[in-house]
C-alpha positions as CSV (number, residue, x, y, z in Angstrom):
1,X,25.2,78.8,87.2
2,X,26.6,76.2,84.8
3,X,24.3,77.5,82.1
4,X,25.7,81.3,82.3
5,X,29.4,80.4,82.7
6,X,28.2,78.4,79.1
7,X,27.2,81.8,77.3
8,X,30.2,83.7,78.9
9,X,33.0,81.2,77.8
10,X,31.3,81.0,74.5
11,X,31.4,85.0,74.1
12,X,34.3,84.9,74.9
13,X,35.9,82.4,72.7
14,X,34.4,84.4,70.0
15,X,35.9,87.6,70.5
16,X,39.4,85.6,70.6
17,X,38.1,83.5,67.2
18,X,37.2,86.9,65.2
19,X,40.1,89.5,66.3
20,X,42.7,86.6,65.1
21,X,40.7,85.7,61.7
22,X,41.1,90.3,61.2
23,X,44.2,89.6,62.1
24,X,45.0,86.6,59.8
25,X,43.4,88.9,57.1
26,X,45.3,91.9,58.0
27,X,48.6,90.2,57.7
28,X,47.6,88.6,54.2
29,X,46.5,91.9,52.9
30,X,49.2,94.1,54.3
31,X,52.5,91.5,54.4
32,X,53.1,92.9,57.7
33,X,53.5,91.5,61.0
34,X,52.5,94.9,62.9
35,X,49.1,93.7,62.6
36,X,49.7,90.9,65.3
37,X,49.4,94.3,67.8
38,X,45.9,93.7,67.0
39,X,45.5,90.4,69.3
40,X,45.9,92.4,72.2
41,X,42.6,94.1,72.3
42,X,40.5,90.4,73.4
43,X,43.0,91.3,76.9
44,X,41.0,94.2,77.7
45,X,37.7,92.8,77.4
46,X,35.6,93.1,80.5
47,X,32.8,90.2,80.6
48,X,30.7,89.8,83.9
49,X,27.9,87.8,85.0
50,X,25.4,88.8,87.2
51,X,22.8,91.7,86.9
52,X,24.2,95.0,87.5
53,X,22.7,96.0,90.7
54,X,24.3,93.5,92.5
C-alpha cells in the first residue's frame, strides 16, 4: 500500500510543480498577473488508486 500512495503523491506533486513553472513563465512573458488563474486547474485533478473494477 505504501509503495502506491509513493507513485500517487509523486504524480501529484508533479502536476503542482509543472502548472506553477507555466505559470511562472506565463507571468514573465505576459507581465500579467491573470495568469495566476492558471494554478487552479492541479484542484480539479482526480487521482485514484485501485483498479477500476473495484
Amino acid at each position: 500500500m505504501f509503495n502506491s500512495n509513493k507513485y500517487f503523491f509523486l504524480a501529484y506533486g508533479l502536476v503542482w510543480i509543472s502548472t506553477s513553472i507555466a505559470v511562472s513563465t506565463a507571468i514573465c512573458i505576459t507581465k500579467s498577473a491573470i495568469p495566476l488563474w492558471t494554478m487552479f486547474i492541479p484542484l480539479f485533478v482526480n487521482m485514484s488508486t485501485g483498479s477500476k473494477g473495484n
